[in-house]
C-alpha positions in Angstrom: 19.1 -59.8 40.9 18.0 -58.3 44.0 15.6 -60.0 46.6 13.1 -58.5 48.4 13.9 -58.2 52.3 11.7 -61.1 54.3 8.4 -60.3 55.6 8.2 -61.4 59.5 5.6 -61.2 61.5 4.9 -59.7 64.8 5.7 -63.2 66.9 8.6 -64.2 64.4 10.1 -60.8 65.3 9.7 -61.6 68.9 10.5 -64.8 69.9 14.1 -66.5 68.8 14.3 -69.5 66.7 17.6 -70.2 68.3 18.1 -72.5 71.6 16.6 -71.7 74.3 17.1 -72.6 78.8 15.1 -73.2 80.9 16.4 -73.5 84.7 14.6 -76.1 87.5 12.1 -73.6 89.0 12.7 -71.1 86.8 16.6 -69.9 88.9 19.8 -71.2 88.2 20.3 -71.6 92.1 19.6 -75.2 93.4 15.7 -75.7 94.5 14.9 -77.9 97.7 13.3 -81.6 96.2 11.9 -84.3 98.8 13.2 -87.7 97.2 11.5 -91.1 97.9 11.5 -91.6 101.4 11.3 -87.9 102.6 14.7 -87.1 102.3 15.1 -83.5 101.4 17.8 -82.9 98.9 19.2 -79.6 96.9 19.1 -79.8 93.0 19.7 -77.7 89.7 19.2 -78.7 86.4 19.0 -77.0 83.1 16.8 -77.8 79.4 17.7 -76.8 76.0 15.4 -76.5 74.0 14.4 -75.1 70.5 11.3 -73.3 69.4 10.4 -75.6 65.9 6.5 -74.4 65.5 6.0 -70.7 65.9 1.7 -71.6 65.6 2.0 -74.3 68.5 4.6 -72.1 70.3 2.9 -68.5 70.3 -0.8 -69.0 69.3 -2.1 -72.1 70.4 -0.7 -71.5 74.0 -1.5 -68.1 76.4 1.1 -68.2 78.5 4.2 -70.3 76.8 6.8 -69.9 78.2 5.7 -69.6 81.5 2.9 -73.0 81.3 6.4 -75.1 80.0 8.3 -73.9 83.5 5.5 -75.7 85.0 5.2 -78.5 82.9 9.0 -78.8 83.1 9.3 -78.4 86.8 6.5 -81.4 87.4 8.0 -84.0 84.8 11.7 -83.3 86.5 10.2 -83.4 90.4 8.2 -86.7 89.0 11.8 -88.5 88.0 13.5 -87.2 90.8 11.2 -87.8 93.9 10.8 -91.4 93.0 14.3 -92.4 93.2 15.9 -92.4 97.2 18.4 -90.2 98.0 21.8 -92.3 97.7 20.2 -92.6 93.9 19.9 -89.3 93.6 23.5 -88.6 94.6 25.2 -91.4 93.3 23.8 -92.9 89.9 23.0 -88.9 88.5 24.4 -90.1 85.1 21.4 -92.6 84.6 18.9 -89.6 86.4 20.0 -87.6 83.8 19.0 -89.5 81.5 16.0 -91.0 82.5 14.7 -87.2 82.9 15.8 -86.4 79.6 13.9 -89.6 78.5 10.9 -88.6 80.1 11.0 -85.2 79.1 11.0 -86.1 75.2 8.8 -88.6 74.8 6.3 -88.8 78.1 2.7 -87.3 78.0 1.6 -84.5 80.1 -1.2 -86.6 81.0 -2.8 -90.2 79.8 -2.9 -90.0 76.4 -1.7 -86.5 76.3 0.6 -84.4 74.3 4.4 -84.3 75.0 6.4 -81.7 75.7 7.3 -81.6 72.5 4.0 -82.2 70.9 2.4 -79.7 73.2 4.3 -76.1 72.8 5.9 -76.9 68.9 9.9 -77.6 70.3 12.7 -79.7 70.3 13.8 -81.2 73.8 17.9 -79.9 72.4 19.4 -81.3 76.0 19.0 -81.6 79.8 21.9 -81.1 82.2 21.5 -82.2 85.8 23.6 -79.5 87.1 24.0 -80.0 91.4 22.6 -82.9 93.6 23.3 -82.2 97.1 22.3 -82.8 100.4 21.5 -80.3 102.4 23.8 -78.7 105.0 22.0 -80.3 108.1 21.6 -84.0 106.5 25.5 -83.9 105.3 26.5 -82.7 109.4 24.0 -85.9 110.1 25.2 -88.3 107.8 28.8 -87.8 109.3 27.7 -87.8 112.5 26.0 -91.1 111.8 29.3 -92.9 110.1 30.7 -91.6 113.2 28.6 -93.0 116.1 28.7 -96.6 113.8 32.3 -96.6 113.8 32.7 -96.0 117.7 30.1 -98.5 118.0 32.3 -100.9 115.7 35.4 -100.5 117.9 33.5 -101.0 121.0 31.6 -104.5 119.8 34.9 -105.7 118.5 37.4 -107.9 120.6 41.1 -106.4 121.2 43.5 -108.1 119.3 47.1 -108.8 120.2 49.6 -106.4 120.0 51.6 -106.0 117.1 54.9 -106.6 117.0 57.0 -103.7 117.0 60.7 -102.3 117.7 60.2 -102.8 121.4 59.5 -106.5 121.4 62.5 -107.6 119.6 64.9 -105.8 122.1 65.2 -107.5 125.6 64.3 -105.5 128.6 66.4 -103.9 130.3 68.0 -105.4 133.5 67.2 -103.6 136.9 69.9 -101.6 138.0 71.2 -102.4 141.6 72.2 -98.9 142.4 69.9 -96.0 142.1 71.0 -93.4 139.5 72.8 -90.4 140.8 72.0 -87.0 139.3 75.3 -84.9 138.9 
């Protein structure tokens, strides 16, 4: 028994039901985020998601793909410029996931629709790709554990010197008679 092929429509034809990325400020290059305190910092991330509600998805919204960026960019900027920049750096594991978090399950707004709720998808995954600091705060930052350690040596009292191979030899005696070069 034969079927008859499926009927698709225009926006099922056009837009993929499969998993979809979607890059912090729209590149895959890191973007320049200001974390708490003013500390300017170098980032990429990636989302995953999947399109579940063509309706939501292609009718109910204008623009899609392009008012989720947005959406997507703020919520991720939100996480990430309240946290201070050794944070940001160093605990990226639980970033990660409180972005992730925040990106399933917070409203847009007070009492607003999710991510999820809002465009018809599936928050799939989030991947925070590169936290860096930039070139000049890095060149800083040594400079700074540098100054502190000369600092350190300079406030701190000499202590005796170590025994070495020198010390447990006796000196040697004066000669009487100067040495003669042949």
């Amino acid at each position: 028994m034969a079927y008859p092929p499926p009927l698709f429509t225009k926006l099922e034809l056009e837009v993929s039901l499969m998993n979809q990325e979607l890059h912090l400020g729209g590149s895959d290059t890191p973007q320049r985020i200001m974390s708490r305190g003013n500390v300017a910092l170098w980032a990429s991330a990636m989302l995953t998601y999947r399109i579940d509600d063509l309706k939501r998805w292609g009718i109910e919204n204008r623009s899609p793909q392009t008012l989720l960026q947005n959406d997507f960019d703020g919520l991720v900027k939100d996480v990430m410029q309240s946290e201070t920049i050794n944070e940001l750096v160093s605990d990226r594991a639980r970033i990660k996931e409180d972005i992730y978090q925040t990106l399933k399950n917070t409203p847009l707004n007070k009492d607003g629709p999710t991510l999820e709720e809002k465009y018809g998808i599936k928050v799939v995954s989030f991947v925070l790709r590169d936290t860096r600091y930039g070139e000049k705060l890095a060149e800083a930052s040594e400079d700074k554990k540098r100054r502190e350690l000369i600092a350190e040596l300079k406030t701190t009292p000499p202590t005796s010197k170590p025994a070495g191979p020198a010390s447990s030899t006796p000196p040697i005696a004066k000669r009487s008679t100067p040495c003669v070069k042949l």
